[in-house]
VOBA-1610 file (N, C-alpha, C; in pm, whole numbers, padded with zeros to 5 digits, always signed):
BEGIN
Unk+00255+04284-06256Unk+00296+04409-06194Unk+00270+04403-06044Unk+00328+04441-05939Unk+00343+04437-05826Unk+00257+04571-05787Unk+00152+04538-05676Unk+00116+04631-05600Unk+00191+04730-05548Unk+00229+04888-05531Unk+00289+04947-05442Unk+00213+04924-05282Unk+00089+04889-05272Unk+00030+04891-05198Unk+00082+04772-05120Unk+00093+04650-05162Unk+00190+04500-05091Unk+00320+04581-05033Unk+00416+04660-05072Unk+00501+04699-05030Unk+00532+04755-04915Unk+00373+04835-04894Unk+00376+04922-04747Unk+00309+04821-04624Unk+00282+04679-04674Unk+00221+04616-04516Unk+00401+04569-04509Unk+00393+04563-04355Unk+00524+04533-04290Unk+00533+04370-04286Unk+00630+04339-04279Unk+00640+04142-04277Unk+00599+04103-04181Unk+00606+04134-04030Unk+00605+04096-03892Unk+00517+04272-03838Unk+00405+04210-03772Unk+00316+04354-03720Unk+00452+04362-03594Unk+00459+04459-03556Unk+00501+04518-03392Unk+00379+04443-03272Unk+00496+04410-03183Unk+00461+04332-03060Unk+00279+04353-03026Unk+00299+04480-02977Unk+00196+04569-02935Unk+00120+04603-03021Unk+00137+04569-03097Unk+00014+04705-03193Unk-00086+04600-03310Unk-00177+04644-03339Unk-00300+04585-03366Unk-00325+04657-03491Unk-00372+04595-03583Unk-00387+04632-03720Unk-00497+04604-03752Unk-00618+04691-03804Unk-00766+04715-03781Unk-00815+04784-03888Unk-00945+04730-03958Unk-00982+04797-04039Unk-01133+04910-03950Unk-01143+04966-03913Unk-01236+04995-03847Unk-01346+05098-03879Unk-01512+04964-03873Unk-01594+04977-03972Unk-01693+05170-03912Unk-01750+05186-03994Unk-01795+05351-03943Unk-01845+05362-03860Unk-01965+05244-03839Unk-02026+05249-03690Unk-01966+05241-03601Unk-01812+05215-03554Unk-01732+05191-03462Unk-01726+05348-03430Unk-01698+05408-03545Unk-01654+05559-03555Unk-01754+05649-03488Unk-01890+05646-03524Unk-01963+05724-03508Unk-02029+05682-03389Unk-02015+05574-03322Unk-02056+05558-03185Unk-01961+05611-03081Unk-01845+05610-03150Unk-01769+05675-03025Unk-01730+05840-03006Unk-01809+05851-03110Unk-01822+06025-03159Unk-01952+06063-03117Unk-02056+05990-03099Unk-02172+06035-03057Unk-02176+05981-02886Unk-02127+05867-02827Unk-02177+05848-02693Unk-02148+05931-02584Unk-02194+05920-02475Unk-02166+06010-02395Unk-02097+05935-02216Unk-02047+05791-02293Unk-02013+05718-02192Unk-01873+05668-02245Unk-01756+05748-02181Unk-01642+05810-02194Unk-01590+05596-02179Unk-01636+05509-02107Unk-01568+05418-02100Unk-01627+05309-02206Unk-01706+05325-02301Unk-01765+05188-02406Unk-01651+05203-02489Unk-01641+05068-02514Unk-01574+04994-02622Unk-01540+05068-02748Unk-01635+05123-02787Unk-01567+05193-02924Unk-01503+05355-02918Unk-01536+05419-02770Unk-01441+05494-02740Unk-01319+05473-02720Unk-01331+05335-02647Unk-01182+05302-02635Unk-01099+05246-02757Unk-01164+05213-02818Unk-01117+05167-02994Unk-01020+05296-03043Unk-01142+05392-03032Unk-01061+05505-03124Unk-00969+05607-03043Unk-00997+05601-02929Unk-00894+05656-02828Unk-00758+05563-02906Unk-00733+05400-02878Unk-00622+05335-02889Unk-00588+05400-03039Unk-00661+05404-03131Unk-00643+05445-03278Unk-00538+05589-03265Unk-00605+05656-03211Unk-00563+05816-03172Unk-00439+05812-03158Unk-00430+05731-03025Unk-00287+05731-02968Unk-00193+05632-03032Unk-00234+05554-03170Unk-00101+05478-03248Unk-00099+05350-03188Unk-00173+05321-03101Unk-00172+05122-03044Unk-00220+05066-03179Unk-00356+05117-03205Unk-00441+05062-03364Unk-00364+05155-03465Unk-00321+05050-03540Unk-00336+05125-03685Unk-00424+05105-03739Unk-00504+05218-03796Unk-00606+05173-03852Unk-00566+05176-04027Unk-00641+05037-04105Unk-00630+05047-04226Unk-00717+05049-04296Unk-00703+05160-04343Unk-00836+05212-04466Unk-00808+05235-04627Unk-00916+05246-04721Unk-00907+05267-04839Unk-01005+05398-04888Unk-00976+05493-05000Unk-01024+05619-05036Unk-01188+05562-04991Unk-01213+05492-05044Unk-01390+05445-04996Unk-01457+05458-04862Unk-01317+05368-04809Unk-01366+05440-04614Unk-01354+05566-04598Unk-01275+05613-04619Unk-01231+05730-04568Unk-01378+05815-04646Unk-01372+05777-04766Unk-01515+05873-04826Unk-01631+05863-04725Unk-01630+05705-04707Unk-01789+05695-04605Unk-01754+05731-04492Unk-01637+05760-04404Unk-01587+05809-04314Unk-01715+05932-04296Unk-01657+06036-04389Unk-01653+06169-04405Unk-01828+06184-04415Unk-01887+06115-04531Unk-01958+06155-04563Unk-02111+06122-04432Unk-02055+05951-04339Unk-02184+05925-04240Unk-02138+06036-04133Unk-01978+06098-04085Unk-02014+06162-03998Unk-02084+06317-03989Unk-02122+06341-04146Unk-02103+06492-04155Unk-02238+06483-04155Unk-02367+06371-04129Unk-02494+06400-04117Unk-02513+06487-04010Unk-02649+06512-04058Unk-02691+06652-03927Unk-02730+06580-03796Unk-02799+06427-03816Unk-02827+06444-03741Unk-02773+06344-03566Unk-02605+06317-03650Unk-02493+06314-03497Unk-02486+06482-03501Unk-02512+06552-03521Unk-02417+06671-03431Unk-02285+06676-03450Unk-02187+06634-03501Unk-02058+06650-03481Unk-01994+06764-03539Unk-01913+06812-03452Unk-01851+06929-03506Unk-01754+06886-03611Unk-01768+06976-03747Unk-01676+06971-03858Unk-01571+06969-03802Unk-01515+07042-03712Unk-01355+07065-03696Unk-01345+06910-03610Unk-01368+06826-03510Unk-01346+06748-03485Unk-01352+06630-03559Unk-01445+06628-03662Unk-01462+06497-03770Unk-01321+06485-03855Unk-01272+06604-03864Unk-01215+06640-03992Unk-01045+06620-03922Unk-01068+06629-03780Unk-00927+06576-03723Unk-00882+06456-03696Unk-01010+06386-03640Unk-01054+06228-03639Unk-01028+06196-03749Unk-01038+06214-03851Unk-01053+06124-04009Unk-00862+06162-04052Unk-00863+06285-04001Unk-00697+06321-04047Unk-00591+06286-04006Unk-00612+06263-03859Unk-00518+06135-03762Unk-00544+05995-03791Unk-00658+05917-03867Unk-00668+05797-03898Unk-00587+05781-04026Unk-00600+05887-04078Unk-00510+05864-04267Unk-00363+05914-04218Unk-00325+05965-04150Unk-00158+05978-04091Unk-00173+05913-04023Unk-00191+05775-03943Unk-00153+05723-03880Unk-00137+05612-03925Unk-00242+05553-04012Unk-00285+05462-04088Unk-00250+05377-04201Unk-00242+05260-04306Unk-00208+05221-04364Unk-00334+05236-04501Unk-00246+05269-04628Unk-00374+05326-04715Unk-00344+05192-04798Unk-00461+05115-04789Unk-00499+04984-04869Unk-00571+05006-04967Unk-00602+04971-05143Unk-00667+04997-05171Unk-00688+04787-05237Unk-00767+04761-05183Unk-00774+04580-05232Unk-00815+04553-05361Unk-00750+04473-05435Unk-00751+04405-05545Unk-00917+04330-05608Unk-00911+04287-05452Unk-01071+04224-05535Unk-01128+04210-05409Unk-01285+04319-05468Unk-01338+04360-05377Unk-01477+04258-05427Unk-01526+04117-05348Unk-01638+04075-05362Unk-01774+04133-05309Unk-01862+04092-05409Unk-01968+04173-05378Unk-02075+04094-05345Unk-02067+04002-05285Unk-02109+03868-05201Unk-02225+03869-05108Unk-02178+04004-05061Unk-02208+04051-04938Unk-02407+04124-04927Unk-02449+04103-04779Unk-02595+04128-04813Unk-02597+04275-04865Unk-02491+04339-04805Unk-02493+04512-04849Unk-02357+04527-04879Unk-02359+04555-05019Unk-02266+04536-05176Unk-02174+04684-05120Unk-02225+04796-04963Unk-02131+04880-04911Unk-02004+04821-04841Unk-02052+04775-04784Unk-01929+04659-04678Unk-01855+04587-04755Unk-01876+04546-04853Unk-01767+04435-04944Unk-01641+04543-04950Unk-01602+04684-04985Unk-01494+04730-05016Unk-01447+04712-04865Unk-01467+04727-04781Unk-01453+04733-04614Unk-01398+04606-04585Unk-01467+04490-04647Unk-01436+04362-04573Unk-01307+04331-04658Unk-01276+04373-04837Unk-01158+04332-04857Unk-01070+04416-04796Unk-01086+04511-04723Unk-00920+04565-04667Unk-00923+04406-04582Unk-00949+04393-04498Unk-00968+04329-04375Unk-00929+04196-04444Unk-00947+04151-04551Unk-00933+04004-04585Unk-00810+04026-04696Unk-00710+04134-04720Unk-00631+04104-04805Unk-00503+04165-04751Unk-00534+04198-04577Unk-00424+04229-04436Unk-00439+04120-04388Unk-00484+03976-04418Unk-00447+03898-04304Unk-00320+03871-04238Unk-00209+03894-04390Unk-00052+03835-04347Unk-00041+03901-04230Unk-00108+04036-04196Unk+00008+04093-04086Unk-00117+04074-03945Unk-00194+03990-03979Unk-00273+03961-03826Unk-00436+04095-03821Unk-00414+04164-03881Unk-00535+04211-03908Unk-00688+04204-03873Unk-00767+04304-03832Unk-00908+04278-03787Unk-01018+04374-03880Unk-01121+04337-03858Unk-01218+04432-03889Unk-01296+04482-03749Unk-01319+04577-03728Unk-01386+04591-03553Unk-01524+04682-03632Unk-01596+04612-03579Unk-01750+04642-03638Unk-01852+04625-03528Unk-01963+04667-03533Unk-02077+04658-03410Unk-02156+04556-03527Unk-02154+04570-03660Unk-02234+04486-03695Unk-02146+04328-03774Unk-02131+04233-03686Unk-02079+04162-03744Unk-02156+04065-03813Unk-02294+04108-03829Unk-02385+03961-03822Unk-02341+04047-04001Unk-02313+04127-04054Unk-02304+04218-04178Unk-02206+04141-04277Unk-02066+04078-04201Unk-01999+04045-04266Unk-01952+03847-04286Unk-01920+03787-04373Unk-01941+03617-04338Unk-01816+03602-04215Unk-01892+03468-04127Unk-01809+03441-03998Unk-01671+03420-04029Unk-01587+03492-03949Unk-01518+03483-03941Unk-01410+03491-03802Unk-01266+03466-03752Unk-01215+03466-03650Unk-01157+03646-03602Unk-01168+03693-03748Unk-01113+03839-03708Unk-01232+03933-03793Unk-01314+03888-03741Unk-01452+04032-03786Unk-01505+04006-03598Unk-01427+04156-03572Unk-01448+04112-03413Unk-01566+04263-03386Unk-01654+04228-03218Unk-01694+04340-03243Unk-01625+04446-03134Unk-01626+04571-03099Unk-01547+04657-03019Unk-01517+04583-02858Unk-01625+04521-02829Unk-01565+04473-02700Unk-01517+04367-02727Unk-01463+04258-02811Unk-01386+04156-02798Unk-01227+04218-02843Unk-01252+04366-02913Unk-01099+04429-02974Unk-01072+04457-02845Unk-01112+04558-02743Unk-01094+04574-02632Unk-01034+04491-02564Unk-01098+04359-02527Unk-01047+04274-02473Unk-00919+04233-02517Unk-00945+04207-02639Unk-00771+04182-02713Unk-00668+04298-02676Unk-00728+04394-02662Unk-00570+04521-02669Unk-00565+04472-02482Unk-00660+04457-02384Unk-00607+04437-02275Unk-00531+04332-02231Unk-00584+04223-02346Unk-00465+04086-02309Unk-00321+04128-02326Unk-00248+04230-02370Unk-00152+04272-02425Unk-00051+04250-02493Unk-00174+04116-02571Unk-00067+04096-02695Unk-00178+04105-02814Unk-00120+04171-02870Unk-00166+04256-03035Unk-00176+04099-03127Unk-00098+04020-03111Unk-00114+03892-03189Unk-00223+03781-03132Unk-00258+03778-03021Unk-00357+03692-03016Unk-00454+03651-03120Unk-00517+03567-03118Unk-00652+03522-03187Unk-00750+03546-03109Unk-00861+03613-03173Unk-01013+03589-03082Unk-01021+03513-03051
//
């Protein structure tokens, strides 16, 4: 039986645009800092504005919801809840086949198979903690994605 989910990645990504699984700490650092130019602001700014697609599964989106709604980021409900609502409309909803549990924290394995079962279309994971996931060429952390969206090509390799 065929995935519906294989159906919705595209054959060839668009020139420009960058296809990203992007891990929570990316999220919640750029929701909590107060320095309008770091790396993972600019992550989710590009996300916002449709450069990143970001690709997620009901699991992210759950841990999405559930690390930003702690008390103690501060974040306003109405802004979490727009952030998380522009990432799932903008976004590609993956749910991966086989999720290994390999991993030192058995949370990240659903995270790392989006990221490892998007490679066809050039795909990343953008994480602050990469030492979290096994080495790889596209478990990048926010300032090497950065760097990539400024080279201005979405296909490069790290």
């Amino acid at each position: 039986m065929i995935s519906t989910r294989r159906l919705l990645l595209p054959e060839r990504p668009e020139f420009d645009t960058v296809y990203a699984v992007i891990d929570t700490n990316v999220i919640v650092s750029a929701m909590i800092t107060h320095d309008d130019s770091s790396p993972t602001v600019k992550i989710l700014e590009e996300t916002l504005e449709g450069r990143i697609v970001p690709l997620f599964s009901e699991y992210l989106i759950e841990e999405y919801m559930t690390v930003l709604s702690r008390d103690k980021f501060s974040i306003p409900r109405e802004l979490m809840s727009n952030v998380v609502s522009t990432i799932v409309s903008r976004g590609l909803h993956i749910e991966p086949d086989n999720i290994d549990a390999g991993l030192e924290d058995p949370k990240d394995a659903p995270i790392f198979a989006i990221a490892t079962e998007t490679r066809k279309i050039g795909s990343y994971l953008i994480t602050g903690n990469v030492r979290h996931y096994p080495p790889a060429d596209y478990v990048i952390t926010p300032r090497k994605a950065t760097e990539l969206l400024n080279s201005g090509d979405g296909s490069e390799e790290p």
